[in-house]
C-alpha positions in Angstrom: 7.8 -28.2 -4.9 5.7 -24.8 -4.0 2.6 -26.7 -3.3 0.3 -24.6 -0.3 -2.5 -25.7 1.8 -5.6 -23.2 2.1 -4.9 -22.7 5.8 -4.5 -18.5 6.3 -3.0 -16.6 9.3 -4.7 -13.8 10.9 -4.5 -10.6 9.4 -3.0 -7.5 12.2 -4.7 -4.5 12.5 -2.4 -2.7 10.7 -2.9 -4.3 6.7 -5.6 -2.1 6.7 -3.7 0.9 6.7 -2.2 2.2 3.1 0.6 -0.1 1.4 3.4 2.9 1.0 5.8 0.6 -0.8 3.9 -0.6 -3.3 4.7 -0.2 -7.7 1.6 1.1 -8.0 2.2 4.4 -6.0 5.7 4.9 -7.7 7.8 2.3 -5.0 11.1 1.0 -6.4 13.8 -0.8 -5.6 17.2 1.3 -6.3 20.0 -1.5 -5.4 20.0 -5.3 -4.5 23.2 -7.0 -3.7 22.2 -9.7 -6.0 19.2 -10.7 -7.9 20.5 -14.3 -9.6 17.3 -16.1 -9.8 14.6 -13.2 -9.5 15.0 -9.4 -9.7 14.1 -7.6 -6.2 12.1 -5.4 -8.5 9.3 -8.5 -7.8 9.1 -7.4 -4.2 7.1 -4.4 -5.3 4.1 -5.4 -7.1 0.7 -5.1 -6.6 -0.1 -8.7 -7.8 -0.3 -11.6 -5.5 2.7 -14.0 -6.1 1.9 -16.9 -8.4 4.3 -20.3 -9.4 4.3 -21.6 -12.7 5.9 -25.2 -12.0 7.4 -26.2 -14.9 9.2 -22.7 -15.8 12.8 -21.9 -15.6 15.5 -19.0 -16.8 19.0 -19.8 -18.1 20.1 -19.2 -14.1 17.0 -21.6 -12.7 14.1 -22.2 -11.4 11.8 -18.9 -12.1 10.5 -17.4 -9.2 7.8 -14.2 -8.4 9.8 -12.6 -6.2 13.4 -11.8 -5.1 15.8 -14.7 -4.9 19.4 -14.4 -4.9 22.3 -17.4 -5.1 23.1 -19.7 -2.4 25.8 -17.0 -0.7 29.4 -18.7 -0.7 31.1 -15.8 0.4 31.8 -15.1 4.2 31.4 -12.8 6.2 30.4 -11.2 9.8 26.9 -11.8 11.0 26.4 -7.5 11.1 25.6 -5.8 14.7 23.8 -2.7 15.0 26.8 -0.1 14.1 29.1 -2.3 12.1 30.7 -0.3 9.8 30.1 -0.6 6.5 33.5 0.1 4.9 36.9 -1.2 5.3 39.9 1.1 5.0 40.7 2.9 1.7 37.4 2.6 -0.5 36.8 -1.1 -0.5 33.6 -2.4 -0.3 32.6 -4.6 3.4 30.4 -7.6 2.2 28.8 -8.3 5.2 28.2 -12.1 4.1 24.2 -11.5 3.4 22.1 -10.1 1.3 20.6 -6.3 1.0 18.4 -4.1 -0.9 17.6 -0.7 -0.8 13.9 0.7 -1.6 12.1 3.8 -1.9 8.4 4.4 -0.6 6.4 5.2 -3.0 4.6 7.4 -0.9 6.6 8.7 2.4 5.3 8.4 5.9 4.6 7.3 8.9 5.1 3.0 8.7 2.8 0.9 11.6 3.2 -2.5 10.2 5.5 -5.2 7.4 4.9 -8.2 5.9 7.3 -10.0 4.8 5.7 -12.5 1.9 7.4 -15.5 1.2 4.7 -17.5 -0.8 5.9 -20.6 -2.5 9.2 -20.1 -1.1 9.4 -23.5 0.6 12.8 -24.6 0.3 14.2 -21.8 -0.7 13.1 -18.8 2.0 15.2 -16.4 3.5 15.8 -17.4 6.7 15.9 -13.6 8.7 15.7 -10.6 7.6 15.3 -6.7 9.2 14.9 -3.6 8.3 16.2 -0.4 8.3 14.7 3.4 7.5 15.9 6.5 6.9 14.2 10.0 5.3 16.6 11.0 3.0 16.5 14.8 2.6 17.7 14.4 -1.6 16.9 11.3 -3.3 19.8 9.3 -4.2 21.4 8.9 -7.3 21.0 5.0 -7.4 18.8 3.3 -10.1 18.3 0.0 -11.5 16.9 -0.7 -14.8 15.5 -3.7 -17.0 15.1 -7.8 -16.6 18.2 -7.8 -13.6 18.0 -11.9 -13.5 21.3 -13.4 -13.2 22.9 -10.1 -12.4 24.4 -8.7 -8.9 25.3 -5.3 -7.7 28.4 -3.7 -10.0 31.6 -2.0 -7.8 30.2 1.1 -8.8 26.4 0.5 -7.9 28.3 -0.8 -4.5 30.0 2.1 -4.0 26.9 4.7 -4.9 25.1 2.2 -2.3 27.9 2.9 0.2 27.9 6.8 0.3 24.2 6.3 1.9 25.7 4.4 4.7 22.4 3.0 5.2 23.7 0.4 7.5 23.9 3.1 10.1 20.1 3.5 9.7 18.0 3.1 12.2 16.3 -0.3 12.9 12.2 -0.2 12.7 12.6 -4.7 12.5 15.2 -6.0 14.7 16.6 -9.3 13.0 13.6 -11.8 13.0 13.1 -15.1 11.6 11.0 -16.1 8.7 8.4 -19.2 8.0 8.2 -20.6 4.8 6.2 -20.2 1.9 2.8 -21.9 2.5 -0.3 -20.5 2.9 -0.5 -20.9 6.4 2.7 -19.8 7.2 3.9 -17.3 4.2 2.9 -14.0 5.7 5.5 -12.8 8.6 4.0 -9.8 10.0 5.9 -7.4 12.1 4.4 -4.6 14.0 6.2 -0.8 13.5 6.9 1.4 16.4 8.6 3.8 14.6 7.6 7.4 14.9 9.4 9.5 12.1 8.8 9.9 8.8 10.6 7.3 6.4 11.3 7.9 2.6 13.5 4.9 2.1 14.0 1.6 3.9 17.1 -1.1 3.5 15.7 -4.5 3.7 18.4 -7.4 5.0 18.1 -10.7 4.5 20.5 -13.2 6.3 21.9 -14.8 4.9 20.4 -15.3 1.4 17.2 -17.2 -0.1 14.5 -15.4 -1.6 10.9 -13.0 -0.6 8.2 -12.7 -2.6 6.8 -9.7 -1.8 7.1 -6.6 1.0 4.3 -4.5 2.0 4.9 -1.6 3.8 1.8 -0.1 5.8 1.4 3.0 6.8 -0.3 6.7 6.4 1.2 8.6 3.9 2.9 11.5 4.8 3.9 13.1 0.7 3.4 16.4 1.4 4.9 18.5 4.7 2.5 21.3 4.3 -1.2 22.1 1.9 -2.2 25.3 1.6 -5.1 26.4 2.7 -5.6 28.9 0.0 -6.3 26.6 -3.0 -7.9 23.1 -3.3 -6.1 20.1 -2.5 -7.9 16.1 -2.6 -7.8 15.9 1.0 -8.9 11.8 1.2 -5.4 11.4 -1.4 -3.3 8.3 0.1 -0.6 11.1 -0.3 -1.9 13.8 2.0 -2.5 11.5 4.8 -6.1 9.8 3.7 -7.0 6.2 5.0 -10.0 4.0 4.7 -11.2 3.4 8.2 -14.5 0.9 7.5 -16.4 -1.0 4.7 -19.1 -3.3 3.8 -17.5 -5.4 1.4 -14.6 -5.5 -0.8 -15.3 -8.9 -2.4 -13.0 -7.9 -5.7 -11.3 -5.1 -4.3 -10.3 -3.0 -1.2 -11.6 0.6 -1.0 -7.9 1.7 0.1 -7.1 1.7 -3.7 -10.0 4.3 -4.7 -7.2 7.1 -2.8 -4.5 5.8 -4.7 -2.5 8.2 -7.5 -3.6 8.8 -10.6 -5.8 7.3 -12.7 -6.5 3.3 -11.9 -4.4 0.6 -14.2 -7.2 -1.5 -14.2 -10.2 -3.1 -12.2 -8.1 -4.9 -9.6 -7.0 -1.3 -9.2 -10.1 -0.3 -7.4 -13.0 -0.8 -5.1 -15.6 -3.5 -5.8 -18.0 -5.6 -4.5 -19.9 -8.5 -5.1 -23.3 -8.4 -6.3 -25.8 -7.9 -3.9 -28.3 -10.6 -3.4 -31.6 -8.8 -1.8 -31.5 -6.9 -5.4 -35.5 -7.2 -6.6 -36.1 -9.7 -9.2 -37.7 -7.4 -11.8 -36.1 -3.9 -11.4 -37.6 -0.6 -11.3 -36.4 3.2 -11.0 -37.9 6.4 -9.5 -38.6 9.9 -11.3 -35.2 10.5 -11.2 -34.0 7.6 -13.1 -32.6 6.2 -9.9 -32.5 2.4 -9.5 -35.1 1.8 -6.8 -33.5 -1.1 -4.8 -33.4 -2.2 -0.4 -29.1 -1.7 0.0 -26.4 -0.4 -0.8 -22.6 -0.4 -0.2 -20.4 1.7 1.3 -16.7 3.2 2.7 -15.6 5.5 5.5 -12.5 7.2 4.7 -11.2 9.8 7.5 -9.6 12.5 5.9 -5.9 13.2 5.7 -5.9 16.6 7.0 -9.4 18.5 8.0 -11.3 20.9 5.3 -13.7 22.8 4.0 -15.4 20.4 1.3 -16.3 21.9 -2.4 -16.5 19.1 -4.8 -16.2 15.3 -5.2 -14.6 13.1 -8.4 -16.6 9.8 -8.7 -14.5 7.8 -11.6 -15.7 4.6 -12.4 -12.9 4.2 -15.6 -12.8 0.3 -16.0 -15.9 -0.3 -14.3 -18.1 -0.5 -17.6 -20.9 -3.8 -16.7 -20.4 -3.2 -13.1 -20.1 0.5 -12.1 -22.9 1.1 -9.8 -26.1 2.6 -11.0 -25.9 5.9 -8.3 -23.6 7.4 -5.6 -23.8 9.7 -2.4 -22.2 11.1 0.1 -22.1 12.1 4.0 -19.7 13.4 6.2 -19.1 14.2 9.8 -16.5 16.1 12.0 -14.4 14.1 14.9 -12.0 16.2 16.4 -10.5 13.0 19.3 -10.7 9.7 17.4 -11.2 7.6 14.2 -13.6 5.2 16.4 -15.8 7.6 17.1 -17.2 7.3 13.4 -19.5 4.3 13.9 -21.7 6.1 15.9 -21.3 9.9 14.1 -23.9 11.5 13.5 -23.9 12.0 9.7 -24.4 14.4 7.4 -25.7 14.4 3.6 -23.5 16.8 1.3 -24.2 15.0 -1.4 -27.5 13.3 -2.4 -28.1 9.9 -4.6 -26.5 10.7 -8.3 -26.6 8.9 -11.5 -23.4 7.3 -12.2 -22.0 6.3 -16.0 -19.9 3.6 -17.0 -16.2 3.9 -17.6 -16.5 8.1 -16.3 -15.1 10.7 -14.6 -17.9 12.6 -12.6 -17.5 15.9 -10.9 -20.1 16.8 -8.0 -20.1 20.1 -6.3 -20.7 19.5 -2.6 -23.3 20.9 -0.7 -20.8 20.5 2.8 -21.2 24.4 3.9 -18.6 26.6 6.2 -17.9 23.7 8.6 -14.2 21.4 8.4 -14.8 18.1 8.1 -12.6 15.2 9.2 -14.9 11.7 7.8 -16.5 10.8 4.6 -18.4 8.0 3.9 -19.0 6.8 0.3 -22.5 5.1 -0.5 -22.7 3.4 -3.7 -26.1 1.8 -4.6 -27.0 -1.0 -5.3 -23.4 -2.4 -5.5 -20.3 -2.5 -8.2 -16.8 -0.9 -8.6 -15.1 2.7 -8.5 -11.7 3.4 -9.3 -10.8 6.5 -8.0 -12.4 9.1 -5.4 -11.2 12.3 -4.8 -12.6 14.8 -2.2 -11.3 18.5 -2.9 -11.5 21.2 -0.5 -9.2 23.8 1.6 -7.7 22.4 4.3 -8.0 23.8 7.9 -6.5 23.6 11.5 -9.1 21.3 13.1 -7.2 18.2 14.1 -7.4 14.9 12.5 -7.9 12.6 15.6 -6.9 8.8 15.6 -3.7 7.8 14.0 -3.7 4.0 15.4 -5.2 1.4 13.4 -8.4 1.8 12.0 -11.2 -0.9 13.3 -12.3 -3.7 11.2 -15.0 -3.8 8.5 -18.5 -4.2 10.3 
């Protein structure tokens, strides 16, 4: 049984860059092999994996992830250049399993993990994977509940005309630890400097994954213009949360995410703060008169001239916080450099509504800026910030991995 202790491994560095993969910001798996017990779909969502014990499917046990049959079919352990068809138009099957997977958002990837949670007996055993930035998107889809089902001739070949086994390697063939808590989350460090749009993940031989996450900075658009406004903190032009002061119910990563947010879990929010006074007062502004606040450094996907700031708090209708601001500052060398910036206001404490859009013009002058840093007061949720402006040439510094929360 899928029964985990509460032990955790230490997170790397690089989980606090963006997830590119992910469902959420348009991720999808376009061909799997085979998918017998769980559809590879599962790989890609936002949701930690959960077990339900006592559940199964007409094929077996149900599983939150991707799981394919015990492989009876053999094959040749692939090396790096093995070709990937035999003579004529027949298929190679290499003897393991393979999916292939578009980012969501393209980029620049610095770190995987490979989940395997409450895969115990039933893991993969290795995997690696593979890149590639595909100058047309291919022609491959898969669509519905794909349980019990594996790749067709024709969805074989399609996959075959990408000859994604010729890809490039970013994770050399590396073993996986089961599913428990302390041992579930295989992280692999990315030393990969090109632009990826689509990734093949192998698993050797078979066995199932629960989830891949794919961290990176987004890279969606090659070029902004500097002649109209563009939201230059978007996960897709480049934006990353660098710092925070808490995230109890959720990171502020997902504030920069696309569109509009699903739901709560979708955005930023802490817990409630506990030096809030007992009887609470305002000023002559209507402003809650309270000792903290929260807050988020974001550093900007490309440098700008700032003009006006979206604050949406949809979802958040019993917890959005009772005011916002906002500061900035320019680094022109590196991310670090922020704890110590000296800061300035563009953007002093507003009144914030429940479940609402809010549009603030910035007070941020002629200068590019490269940092923001969200203050929310006294605490609460967000679900979506956007900071629009016209981009300049001022460098971005600092494209390792952001430092820790404080």
């Amino acid at each position: 049984m899928a029964e985990r202790s509460h032990a955790e491994a230490a997170e790397p560095d690089f989980v606090r860059f963006n997830d590119l993969v992910c469902e959420n910001v348009g991720g999808k798996v376009l061909f799997a092999t085979d998918e017998w017990f769980a559809p590879a779909a599962n790989l890609l969502k936002r949701e930690a994996p959960e077990f339900r014990p006592s559940v199964f499917t007409e094929f077996g046990k149900w599983m939150d992830g991707w799981e394919t049959r015990r492989k009876r079919i053999p094959g040749v352990f692939p090396d790096k250049g093995t070709p990937g068809l035999l003579s004529g138009s027949t298929l190679l099957c290499p003897g393991h399993d393979w999916c292939i997977i578009r980012l969501g958002v393209p980029g620049l990837i610095r770190g995987v993990d490979v989940d395997t949670s409450f895969f115990t007996g039933n893991h993969a055993p290795f995997i690696s994977l593979q890149a590639a930035c595909l100058d047309r998107p291919p022609t491959l889809a898969l669509e519905g509940d794909r349980t019990g089902m594996a790749a067709s001739s024709e969805q074989r070949a399609a996959a075959a005309e990408l000859r994604s086994e010729d890809w490039p390697e970013i994770v050399g063939v590396s073993q996986l630890n089961p599913g428990y808590s302390d041992s579930c989350h295989n992280y692999f460090q990315v030393n990969f400097g090109h632009r990826v749009t689509h990734l093949r993940l192998n698993m050797y031989p078979d066995g199932g994954i629960s989830r891949l996450h794919v961290y990176g900075v987004g890279q969606g658009m090659s070029s902004l213009s500097a002649s109209q406004d563009v939201d230059l903190v978007a996960l897709t032009n480049g934006g990353l949360c660098l710092g925070f002061s808490d995230a109890h119910f959720g990171h502020p990563r997902n504030v920069i995410g696309p569109g509009r947010a699903v739901n709560m879990a979708d955005g930023w929010e802490t817990a409630r703060r506990l030096d809030r006074p007992k009887i609470l007062k305002v000023d002559q502004r209507g402003i809650l008169n309270v000792p903290g606040h929260e807050w988020a450094v974001f550093r900007l996907g490309h440098a700008g001239v700032l003009r006006r700031l979206e604050v949406d708090t949809h979802h958040f209708k019993g917890n959005f916080p009772d005011s916002c601001s906002m500061e900035v500052c320019t680094l022109e060398e590196t991310h670090c450099g922020w704890t110590s910036a000296q800061w300035t206001t563009v953007l002093p404490p507003k009144k914030l509504r429940p479940h609402h859009n809010h549009v603030f013009i910035l007070e941020a002058g002629p200068s590019p800026v490269t940092h923001v840093r969200l203050n929310i007061s006294p605490d609460g949720g967000i679900s979506r910030l956007r900071v629009w402006g016209r981009p300049t040439s001022v460098a971005v510094g600092g494209q390792g991995p952001p430092p820790s929360r404080l």
